[in-house]
C-alpha positions as CSV (number, residue, x, y, z in Angstrom):
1,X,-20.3,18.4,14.3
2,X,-18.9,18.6,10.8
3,X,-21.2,20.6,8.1
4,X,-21.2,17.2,6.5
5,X,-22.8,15.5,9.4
6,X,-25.2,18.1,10.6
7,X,-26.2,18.9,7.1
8,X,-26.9,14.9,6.2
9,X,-30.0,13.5,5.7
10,X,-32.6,11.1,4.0
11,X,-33.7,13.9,1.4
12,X,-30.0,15.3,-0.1
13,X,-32.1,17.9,-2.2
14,X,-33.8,19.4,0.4
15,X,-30.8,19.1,2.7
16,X,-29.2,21.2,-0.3
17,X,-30.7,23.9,0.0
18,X,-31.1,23.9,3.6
19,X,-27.0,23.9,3.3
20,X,-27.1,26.4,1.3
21,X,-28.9,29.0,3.7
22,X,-25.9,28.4,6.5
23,X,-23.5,31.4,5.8
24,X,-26.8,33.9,5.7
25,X,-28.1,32.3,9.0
26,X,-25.3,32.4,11.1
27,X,-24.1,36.1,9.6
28,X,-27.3,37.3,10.4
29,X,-27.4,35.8,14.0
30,X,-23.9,36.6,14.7
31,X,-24.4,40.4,13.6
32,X,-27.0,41.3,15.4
33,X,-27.8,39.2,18.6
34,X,-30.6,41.8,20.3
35,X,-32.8,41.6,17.3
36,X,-36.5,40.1,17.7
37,X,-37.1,39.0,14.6
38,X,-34.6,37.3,11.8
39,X,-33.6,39.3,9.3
40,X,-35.8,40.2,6.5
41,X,-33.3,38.5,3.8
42,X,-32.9,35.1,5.8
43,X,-36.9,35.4,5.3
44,X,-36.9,35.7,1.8
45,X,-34.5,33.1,1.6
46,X,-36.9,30.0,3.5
47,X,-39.0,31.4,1.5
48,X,-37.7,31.4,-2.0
49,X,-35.9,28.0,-0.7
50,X,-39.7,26.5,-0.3
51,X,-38.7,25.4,2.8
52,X,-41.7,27.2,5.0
53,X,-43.8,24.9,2.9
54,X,-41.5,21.4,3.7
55,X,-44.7,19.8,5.9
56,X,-47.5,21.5,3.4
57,X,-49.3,19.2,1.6
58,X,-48.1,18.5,-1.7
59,X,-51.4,19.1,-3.5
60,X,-51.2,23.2,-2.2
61,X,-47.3,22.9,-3.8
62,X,-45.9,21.9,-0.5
63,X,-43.0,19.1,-0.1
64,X,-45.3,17.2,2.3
65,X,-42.0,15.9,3.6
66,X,-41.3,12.8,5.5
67,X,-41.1,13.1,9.6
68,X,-37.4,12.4,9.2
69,X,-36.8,14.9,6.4
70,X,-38.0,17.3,8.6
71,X,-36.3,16.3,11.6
72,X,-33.0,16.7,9.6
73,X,-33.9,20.4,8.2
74,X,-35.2,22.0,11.1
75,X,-32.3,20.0,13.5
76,X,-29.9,21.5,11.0
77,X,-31.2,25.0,10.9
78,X,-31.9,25.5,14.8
79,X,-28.1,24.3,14.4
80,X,-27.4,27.2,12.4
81,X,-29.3,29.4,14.9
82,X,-31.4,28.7,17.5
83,X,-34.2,31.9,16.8
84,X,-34.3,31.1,13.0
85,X,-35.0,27.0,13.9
86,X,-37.7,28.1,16.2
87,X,-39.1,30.6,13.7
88,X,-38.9,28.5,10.7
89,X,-40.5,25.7,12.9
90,X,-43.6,27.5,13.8
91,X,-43.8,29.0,9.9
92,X,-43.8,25.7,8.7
93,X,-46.7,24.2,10.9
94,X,-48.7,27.0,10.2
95,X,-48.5,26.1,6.3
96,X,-49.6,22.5,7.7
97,X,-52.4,23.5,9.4
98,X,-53.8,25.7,6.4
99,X,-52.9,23.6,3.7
100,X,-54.3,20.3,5.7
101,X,-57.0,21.2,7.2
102,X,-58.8,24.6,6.0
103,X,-61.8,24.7,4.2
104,X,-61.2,25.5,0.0
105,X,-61.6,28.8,-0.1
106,X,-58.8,29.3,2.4
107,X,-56.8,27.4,0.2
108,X,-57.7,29.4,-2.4
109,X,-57.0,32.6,-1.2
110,X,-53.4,31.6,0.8
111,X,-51.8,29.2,-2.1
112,X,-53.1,29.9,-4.9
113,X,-52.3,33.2,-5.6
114,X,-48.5,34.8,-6.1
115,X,-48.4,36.4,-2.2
116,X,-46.8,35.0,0.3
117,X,-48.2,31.4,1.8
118,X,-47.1,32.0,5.2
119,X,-49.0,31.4,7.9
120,X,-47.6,31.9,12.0
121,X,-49.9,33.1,15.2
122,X,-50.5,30.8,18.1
123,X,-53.8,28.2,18.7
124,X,-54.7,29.4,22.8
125,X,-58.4,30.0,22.8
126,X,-57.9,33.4,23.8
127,X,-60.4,35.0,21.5
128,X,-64.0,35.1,21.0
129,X,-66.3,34.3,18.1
130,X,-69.7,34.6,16.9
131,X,-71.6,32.9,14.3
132,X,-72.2,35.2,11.2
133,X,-74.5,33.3,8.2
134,X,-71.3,31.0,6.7
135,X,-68.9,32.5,8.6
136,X,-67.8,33.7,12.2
137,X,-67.0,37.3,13.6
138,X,-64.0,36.9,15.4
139,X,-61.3,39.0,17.5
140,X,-58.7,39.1,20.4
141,X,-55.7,39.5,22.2
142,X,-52.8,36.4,21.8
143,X,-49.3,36.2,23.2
144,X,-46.5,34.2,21.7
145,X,-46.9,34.5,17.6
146,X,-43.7,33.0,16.7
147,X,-43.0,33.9,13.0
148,X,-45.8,36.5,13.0
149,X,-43.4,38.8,11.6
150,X,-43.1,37.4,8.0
151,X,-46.2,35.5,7.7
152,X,-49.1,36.5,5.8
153,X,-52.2,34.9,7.8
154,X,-51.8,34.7,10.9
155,X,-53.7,31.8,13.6
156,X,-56.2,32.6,16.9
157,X,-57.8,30.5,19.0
158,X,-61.3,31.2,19.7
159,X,-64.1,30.0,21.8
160,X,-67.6,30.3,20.2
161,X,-70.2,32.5,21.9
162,X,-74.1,32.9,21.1
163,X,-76.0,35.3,23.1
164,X,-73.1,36.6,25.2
165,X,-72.9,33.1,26.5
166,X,-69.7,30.2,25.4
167,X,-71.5,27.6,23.0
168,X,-71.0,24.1,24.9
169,X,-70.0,21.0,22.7
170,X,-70.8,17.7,22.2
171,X,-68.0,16.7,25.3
172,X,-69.1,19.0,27.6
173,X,-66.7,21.9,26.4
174,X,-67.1,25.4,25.2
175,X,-67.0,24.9,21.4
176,X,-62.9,25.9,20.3
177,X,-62.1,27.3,17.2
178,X,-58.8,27.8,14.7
179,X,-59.0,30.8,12.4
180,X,-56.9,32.3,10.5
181,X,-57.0,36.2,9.8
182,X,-55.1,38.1,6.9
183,X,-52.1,40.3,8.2
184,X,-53.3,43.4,7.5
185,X,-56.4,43.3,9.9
186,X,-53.8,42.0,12.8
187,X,-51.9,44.3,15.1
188,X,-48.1,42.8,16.5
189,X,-47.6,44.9,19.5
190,X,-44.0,44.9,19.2
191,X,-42.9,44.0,23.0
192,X,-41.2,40.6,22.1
193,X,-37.8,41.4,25.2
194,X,-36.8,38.6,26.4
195,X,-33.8,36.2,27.2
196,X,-33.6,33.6,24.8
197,X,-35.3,33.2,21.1
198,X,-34.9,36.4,20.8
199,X,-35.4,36.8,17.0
200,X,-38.2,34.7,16.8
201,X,-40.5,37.5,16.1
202,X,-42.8,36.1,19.0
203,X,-45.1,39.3,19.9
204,X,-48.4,39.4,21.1
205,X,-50.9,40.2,18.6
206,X,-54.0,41.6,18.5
207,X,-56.4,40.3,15.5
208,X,-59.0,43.1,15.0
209,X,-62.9,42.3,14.8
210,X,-63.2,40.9,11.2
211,X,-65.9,38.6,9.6
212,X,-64.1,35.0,8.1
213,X,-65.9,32.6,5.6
214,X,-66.0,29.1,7.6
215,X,-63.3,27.8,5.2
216,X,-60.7,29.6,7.6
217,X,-61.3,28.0,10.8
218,X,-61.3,24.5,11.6
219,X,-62.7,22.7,15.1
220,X,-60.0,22.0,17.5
221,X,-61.7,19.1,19.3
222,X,-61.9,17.1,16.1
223,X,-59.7,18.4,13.1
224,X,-60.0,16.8,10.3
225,X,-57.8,16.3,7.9
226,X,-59.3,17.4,4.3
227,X,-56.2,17.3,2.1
228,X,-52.5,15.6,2.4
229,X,-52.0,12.0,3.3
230,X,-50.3,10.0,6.6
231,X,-48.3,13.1,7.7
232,X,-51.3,14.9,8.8
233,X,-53.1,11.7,10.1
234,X,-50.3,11.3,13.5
235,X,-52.4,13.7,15.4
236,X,-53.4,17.7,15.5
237,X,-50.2,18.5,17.6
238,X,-47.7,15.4,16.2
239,X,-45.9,18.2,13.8
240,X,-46.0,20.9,15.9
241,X,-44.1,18.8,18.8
242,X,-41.9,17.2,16.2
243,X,-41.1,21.0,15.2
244,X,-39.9,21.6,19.0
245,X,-38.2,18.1,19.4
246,X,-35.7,18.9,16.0
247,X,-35.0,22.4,17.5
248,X,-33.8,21.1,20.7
249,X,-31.7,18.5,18.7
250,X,-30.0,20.9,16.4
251,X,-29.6,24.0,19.1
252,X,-28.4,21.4,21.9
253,X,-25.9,19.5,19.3
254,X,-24.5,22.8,18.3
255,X,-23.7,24.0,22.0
256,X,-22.0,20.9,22.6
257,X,-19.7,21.6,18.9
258,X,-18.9,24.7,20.5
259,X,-17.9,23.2,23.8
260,X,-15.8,21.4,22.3
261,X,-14.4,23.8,20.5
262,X,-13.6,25.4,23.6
263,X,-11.8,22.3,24.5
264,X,-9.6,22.6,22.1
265,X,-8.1,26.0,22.4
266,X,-8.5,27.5,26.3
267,X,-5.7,26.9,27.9
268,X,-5.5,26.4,31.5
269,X,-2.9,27.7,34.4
270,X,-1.1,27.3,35.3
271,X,-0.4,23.7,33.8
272,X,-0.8,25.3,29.8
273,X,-2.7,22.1,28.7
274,X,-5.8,22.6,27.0
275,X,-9.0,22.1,28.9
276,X,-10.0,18.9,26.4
277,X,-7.1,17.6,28.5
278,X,-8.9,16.7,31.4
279,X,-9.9,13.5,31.7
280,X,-13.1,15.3,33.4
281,X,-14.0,17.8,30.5
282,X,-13.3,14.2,28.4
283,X,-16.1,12.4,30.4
284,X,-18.6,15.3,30.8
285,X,-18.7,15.7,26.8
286,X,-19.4,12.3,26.7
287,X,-21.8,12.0,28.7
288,X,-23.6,14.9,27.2
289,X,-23.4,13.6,23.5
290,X,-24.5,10.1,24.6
291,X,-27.6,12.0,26.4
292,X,-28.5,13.8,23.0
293,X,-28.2,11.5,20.9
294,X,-30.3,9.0,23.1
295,X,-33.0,11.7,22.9
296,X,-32.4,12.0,19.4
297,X,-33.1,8.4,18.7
298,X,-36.2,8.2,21.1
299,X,-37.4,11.0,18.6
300,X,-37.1,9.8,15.5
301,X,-38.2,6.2,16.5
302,X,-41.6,7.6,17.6
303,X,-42.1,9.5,14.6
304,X,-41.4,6.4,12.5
305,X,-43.4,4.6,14.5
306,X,-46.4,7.7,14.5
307,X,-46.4,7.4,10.6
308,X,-47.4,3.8,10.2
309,X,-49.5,3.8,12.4
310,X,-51.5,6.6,11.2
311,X,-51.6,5.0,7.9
312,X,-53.3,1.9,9.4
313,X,-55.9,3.6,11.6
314,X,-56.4,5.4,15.5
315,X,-52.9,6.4,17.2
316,X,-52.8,4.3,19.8
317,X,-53.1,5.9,23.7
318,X,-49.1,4.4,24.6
319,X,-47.8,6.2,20.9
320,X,-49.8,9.2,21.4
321,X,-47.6,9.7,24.8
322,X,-44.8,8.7,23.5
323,X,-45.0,11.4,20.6
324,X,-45.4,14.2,23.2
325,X,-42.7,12.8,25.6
326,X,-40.2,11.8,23.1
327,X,-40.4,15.9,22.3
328,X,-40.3,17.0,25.7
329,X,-37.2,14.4,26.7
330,X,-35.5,16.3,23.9
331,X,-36.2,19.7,25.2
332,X,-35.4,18.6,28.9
333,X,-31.7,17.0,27.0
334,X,-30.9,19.6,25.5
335,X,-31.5,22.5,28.2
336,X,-29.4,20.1,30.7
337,X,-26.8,19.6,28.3
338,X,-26.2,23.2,27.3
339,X,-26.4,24.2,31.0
340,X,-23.2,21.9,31.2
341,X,-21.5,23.1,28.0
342,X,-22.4,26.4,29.2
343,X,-21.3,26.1,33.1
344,X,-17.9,24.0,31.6
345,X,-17.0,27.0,29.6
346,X,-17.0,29.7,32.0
347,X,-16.2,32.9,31.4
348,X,-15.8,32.4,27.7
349,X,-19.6,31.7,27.5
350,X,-20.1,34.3,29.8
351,X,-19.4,37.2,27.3
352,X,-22.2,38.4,25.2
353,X,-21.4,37.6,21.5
354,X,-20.8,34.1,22.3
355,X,-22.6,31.8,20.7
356,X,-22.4,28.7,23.2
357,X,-24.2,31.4,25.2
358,X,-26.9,32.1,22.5
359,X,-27.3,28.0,22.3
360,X,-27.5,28.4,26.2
361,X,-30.2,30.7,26.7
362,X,-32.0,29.7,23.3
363,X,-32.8,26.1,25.1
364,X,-34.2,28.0,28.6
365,X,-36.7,29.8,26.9
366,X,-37.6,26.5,24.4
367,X,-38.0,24.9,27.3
368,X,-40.6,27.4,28.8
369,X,-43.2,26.8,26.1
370,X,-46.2,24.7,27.4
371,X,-46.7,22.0,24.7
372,X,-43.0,20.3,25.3
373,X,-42.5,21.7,28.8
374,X,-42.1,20.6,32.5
375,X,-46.1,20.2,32.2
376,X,-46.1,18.0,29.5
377,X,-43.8,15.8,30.9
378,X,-46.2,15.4,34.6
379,X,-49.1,15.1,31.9
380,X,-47.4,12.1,30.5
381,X,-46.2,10.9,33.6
382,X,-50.0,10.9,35.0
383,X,-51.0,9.0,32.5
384,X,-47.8,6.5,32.2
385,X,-48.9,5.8,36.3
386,X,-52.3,5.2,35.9
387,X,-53.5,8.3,37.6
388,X,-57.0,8.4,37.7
389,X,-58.9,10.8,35.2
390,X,-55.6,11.3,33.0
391,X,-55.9,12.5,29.7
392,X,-52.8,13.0,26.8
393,X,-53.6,13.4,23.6
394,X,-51.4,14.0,20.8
């Protein structure tokens, strides 16, 4: 893919400066490939390119930017670098999620002030909470806080407790709430080794017993929207799966460049031709770019679809699957198409430093996570068959 293409969109300023970041981003990536977080300077540089705040609402000095706008960012910086796609991804939805939906004083206290508006953690009711007069004690132990690293708040799932006991809701479930902590009472543990997304800063985290005013949690079985328009109105998880879906695209798109690039210059023995020679290699890429860019399409049609319907009432049950699988098709693309790229390119790929390889093993461990996974795509399949006692909700 050219930079022209890659770096083409419906927003040309925001595409700009998301241009602009590519030499950083890839320098970084290529120098340093057992790191576990991104580099502090391709940070700063999101940052100061207001990009962690692209799906923030606009009234907390976000861009509050179109589904497709943010498709095309995030695709073209996953494209850049896998870890710093998936990192910027999770930062970004984190602003969402404060600057949408958390009371004012969390507003007040993450945006309005000259510190960083970060926010990263992960939303598993792992933690426990307690009622406290306006606000809730709260603490626990989380895995997976992608971003964590540069953000200043960072997100915990808890369930509510009274009396040692959970506190049971309205639908029959123990009560679930979203809160967000400041940094400096959270503990990353450092033990982010793994395979793929490596720099994504992903640690577990511990967020120490704290007292938070109400205005930093939110309930997860009915979020509610206080701030922001249509964006925020999709569904609770409709940006953070759109996040995973334009990571997949850009990662997957970029091993497929490289394969092709391959193509172009390995020569094979003992005939001397070129391995872009083969009418095989010729069909396989093919194939695989007709496969992406099918999923691509199934992505961003959903999305467009997601928005006006949000902006004319309830998601309806056949679009709220469709959100969630058009995501998860686009993770299960792109980790079969970079296996190919991958398996096509041998021994080349094989070699640490390659970054067909990085693509490679960034798209296994995207695929692992549970909200675009194997699971989700049973979940939609349940309820696409009719299985009794379903339930997918985006």
């Amino acid at each position: 893919m050219s930079v022209t293409e890659i770096e083409a969109g419906g927003d040309a300023a925001v595409m700009r400066r998301v241009a602009g970041l590519r030499d950083l981003i890839e320098t970084s990536a290529d120098r340093d490939e057992e790191a576990t977080e991104i580099a502090a300077e391709v940070a700063e540089a999101i940052e100061a390119a207001g990009l962690f705040k692209l799906i923030a609402p606009t009234s907390v000095g976000g861009m509050e930017a179109d589904p497709q706008v943010a498709i095309d960012a995030l695709r073209a910086i996953s494209y850049y670098d896998g870890s710093t796609g998936w990192y910027a991804g999770a930062a970004m939805m984190g602003g969402a999620v404060a600057g949408a939906f958390m009371g004012d004083r969390a507003i007040d206290a993450i945006f309005a002030g000259s510190g960083k508006a970060t926010c990263a953690g992960q939303a598993a009711p792992l933690g426990k909470a307690e009622r406290v007069g306006d606000g809730y004690r709260i603490s626990g132990q989380f895995s997976f806080g992608s971003g964590s690293p540069n953000a200043a708040w960072i997100m915990g799932g808890y369930i509510l407790h009274k009396d040692g006991a959970p506190v049971i809701g309205e639908n029959g479930q123990p009560v679930f709430l979203l809160a967000l902590a400041p940094r400096d009472k959270v503990e990353l543990l450092g033990n982010w080794d793994v395979l793929g997304l490596r720099g994504t800063g992903s640690y577990d985290y511990r967020v120490l017993e704290q007292v938070v005013h109400e205005d930093f949690t939110l309930d997860a079985a009915n979020p509610l929207p206080r701030r922001g328009g249509t964006l925020y109105r999709m569904g609770f998880l409709a940006l953070p799966v759109l996040t995973h879906a334009a990571f997949a695209l850009g990662c997957a798109r970029r091993a497929l460049d490289e394969w092709a690039d391959y193509g172009r210059t390995k020569k094979r023995m003992p005939q001397g031709t070129t391995a872009n020679a083969a009418e095989s290699f010729q069909r396989d890429l093919g194939l695989a770019h007709g496969e992406l860019r099918a999923a691509e399409a199934y992505v961003r049609q959903t999305f467009m679809r997601l928005m006006d319907a949000a902006g004319k009432g309830p998601i309806p049950d056949e679009l709220q699957i469709d959100g969630r699988l058009s995501a998860s098709h686009a993770l299960t693309t792109g980790t079969r198409v970079s296996q190919r790229a991958f398996t096509s390119c041998t021994t080349t790929a094989l070699r640490n430093g390659s970054r067909l390889q990085r693509c490679y093993r960034d798209m296994q461990a995207g695929m692992a996570h549970f909200l675009t996974g194997e699971q989700s795509i049973i979940d939609a399949g349940r309820a696409l068959a009719g299985v009794q006692g379903a339930a997918f909700a985006l």
